[in-house]
N, C-alpha and C positions, 0 to 999 in steps of 0.2 A: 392048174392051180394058179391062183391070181392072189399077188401080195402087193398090201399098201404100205407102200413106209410113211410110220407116221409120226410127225414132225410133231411132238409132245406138247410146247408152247404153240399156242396161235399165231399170230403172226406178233415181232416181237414192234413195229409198227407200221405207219402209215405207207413208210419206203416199201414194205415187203409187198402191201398191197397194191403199190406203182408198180414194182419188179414185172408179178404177174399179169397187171392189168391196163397197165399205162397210168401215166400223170393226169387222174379226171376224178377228181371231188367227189360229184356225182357217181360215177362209177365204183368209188372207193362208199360214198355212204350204202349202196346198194348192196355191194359184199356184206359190210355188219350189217344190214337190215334181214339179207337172207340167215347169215349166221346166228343173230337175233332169234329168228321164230325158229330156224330148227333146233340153239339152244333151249329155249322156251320149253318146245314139244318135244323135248326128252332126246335129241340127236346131239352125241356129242362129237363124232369122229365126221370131219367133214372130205368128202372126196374132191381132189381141187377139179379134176378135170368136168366130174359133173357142173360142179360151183359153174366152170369157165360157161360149160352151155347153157345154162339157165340167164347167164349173162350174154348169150348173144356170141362165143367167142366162134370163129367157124371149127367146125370139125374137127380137122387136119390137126391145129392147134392143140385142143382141144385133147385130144387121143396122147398127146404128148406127156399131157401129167395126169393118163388114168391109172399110176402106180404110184400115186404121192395122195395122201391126205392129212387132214391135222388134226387135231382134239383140242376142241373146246372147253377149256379150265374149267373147275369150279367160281373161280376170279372171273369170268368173260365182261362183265360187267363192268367191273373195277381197271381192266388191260382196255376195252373199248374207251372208257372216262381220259385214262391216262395217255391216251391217242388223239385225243380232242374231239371226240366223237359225242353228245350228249344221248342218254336214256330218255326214251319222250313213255310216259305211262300210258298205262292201256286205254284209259278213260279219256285221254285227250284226242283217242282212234277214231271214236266212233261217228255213227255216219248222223243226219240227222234221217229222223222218221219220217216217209213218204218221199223218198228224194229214188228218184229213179237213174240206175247205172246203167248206160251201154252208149 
């Protein structure tokens, strides 16, 4: 049986996302960017230790907090703003036509 404790608020800020991730801007807008689109597409309980590998964290690490996760408010939007985070809309995403990626 595998249980997540799950930490109700998101992170309460910016510090929480250094705690787990280091002091790096970057790395901190990456977090809301992923919690972003799994908000978006209907995931609200996030797993930290997956979170930490999608970031890069090694394994070891990693395994450390696969019994901690958090829930994404109905607020996520309003708790990211209040963080200094900015909402960029969807329509400012897109690519232009004919523009080849790889």
């Amino acid at each position: 049986m595998v249980v997540l404790l799950i930490n109700i608020a998101m992170f309460k800020g910016k510090k929480d996302i250094d705690n787990l991730f280091g002091e790096n801007s970057a790395v901190a807008g990456l977090v809301v960017a992923i919690c972003a689109t799994m908000y978006d597409n209907g995931v609200r309980v996030i797993p930290i230790g997956g979170l930490m590998r999608l970031l890069g964290v090694p394994k070891e690490k990693a395994e450390q907090h696969d019994d901690k996760a958090f829930e994404l408010g109905d607020n996520f939007y309003q708790q990211i703003e209040e963080m200094g985070f900015e909402r960029i809309e969807e329509a400012s995403l897109s690519l232009p036509n004919k523009k080849t990626l790889h």
